[in-house]
N, C-alpha and C positions, 0 to 999 in steps of 0.2 A: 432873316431869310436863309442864310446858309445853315444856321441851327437846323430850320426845317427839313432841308436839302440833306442834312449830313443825317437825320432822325430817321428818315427814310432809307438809307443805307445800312445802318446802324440800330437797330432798336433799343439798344442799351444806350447810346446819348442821351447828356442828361447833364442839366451843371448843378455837380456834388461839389460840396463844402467841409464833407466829414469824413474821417479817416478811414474809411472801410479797407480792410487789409486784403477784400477781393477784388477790388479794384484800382485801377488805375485811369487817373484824368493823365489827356495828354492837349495841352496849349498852345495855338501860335498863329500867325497871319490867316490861317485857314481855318480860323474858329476854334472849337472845343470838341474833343471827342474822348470816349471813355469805353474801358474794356474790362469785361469780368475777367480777372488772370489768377490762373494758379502760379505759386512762387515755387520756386525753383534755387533754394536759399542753403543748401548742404552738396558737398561734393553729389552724392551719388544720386540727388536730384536733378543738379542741374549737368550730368552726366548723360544723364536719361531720357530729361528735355522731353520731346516731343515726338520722339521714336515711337512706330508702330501703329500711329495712330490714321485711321482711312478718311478723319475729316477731324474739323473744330468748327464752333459755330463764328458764324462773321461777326460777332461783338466780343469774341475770346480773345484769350493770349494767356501767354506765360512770360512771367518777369524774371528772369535769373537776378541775383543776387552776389555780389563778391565782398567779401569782407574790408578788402582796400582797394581802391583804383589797381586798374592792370593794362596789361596789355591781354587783349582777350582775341580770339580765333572759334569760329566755328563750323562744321561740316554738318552734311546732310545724309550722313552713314544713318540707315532703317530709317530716317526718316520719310516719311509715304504722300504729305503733302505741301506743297509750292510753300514758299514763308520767307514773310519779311521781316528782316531782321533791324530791328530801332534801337544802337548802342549810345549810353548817355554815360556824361560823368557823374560825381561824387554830388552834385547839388541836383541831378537829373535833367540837366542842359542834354539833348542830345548832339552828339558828334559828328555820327555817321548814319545811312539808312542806308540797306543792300535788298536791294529788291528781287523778290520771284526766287529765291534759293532752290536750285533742283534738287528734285526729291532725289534720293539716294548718291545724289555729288560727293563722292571727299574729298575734294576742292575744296581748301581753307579756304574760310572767309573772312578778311582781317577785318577787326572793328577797331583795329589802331589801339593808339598807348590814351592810359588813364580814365577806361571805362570801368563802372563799378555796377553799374544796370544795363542787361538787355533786354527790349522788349520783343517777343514774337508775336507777330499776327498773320492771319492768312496774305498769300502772296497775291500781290497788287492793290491790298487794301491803303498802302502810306500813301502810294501818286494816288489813288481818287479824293485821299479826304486830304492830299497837301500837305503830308507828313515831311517834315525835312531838317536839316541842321539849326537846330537855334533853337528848335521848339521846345518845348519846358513839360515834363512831367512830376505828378505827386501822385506819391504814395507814402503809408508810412515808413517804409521801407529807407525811405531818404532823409536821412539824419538833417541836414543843413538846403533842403529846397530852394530854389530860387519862384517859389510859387506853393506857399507852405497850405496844407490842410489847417484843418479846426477842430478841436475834442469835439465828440458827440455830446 
């Protein structure tokens, strides 16, 4: 029933099993939901991030990428629309969730020590679908999962 509920928000929900490298499943009390994400995997990518742009659709995101756990920060310099930011660690456990990021804020946003993925999606999508601390993402992206994909 909540599948249904979230498919209706969402029209890219969907329980995937295969490593597709555009997307990203995200896990947890609140069911299942999935996001077509561009990665954001080299300095001047994830530099770039989401700047400029006047919308994204409500099943997108962007997954930044860091080579080893950090402590990671992020602002909302040119950036033009609302986003919520879903920072995880090294096995894709998320940490933190910061909700609604104002557009053109450069107000740091900490996502704290020992995240290695963040995920963006439009702002106010994590509180409707119950995104929050603990929830578990895959992608291939995540060398050691706590919720591992499957070759195709």
């Amino acid at each position: 029933m909540l599948a249904a509920a979230l498919a209706a928000v969402l029209p890219g929900l969907a329980r995937a099993q295969d490593c597709d490298p555009a997307r990203l499943d995200l896990r947890g009390p609140f069911g299942q939901a999935q996001f077509h994400i561009e990665l954001a995997d080299d300095t001047a990518e994830r530099a770039r991030g989401l700047m400029f742009r006047d919308r994204m659709a409500s099943g997108a995101g962007m997954l930044f990428v860091y080579e080893a756990p950090q402590h990671a920060a992020f602002w909302m310099k040119n950036t033009l629309i609302p986003l919520d930011m879903i920072f995880a660690d090294a096995q894709g456990v998320v940490t933190r969730v910061h909700e609604n990021a104002v557009p053109q804020d450069e107000t740091p946003i900490d996502g704290g020590d020992g995240v290695q993925f963040v995920l963006e999606i439009n702002g106010g999508l994590a509180r409707r679908l119950g995104i929050a601390a603990g929830a578990q993402m895959r992608h291939p992206a995540i060398a050691a999962p706590q919720w591992p994909c499957t070759a195709q």
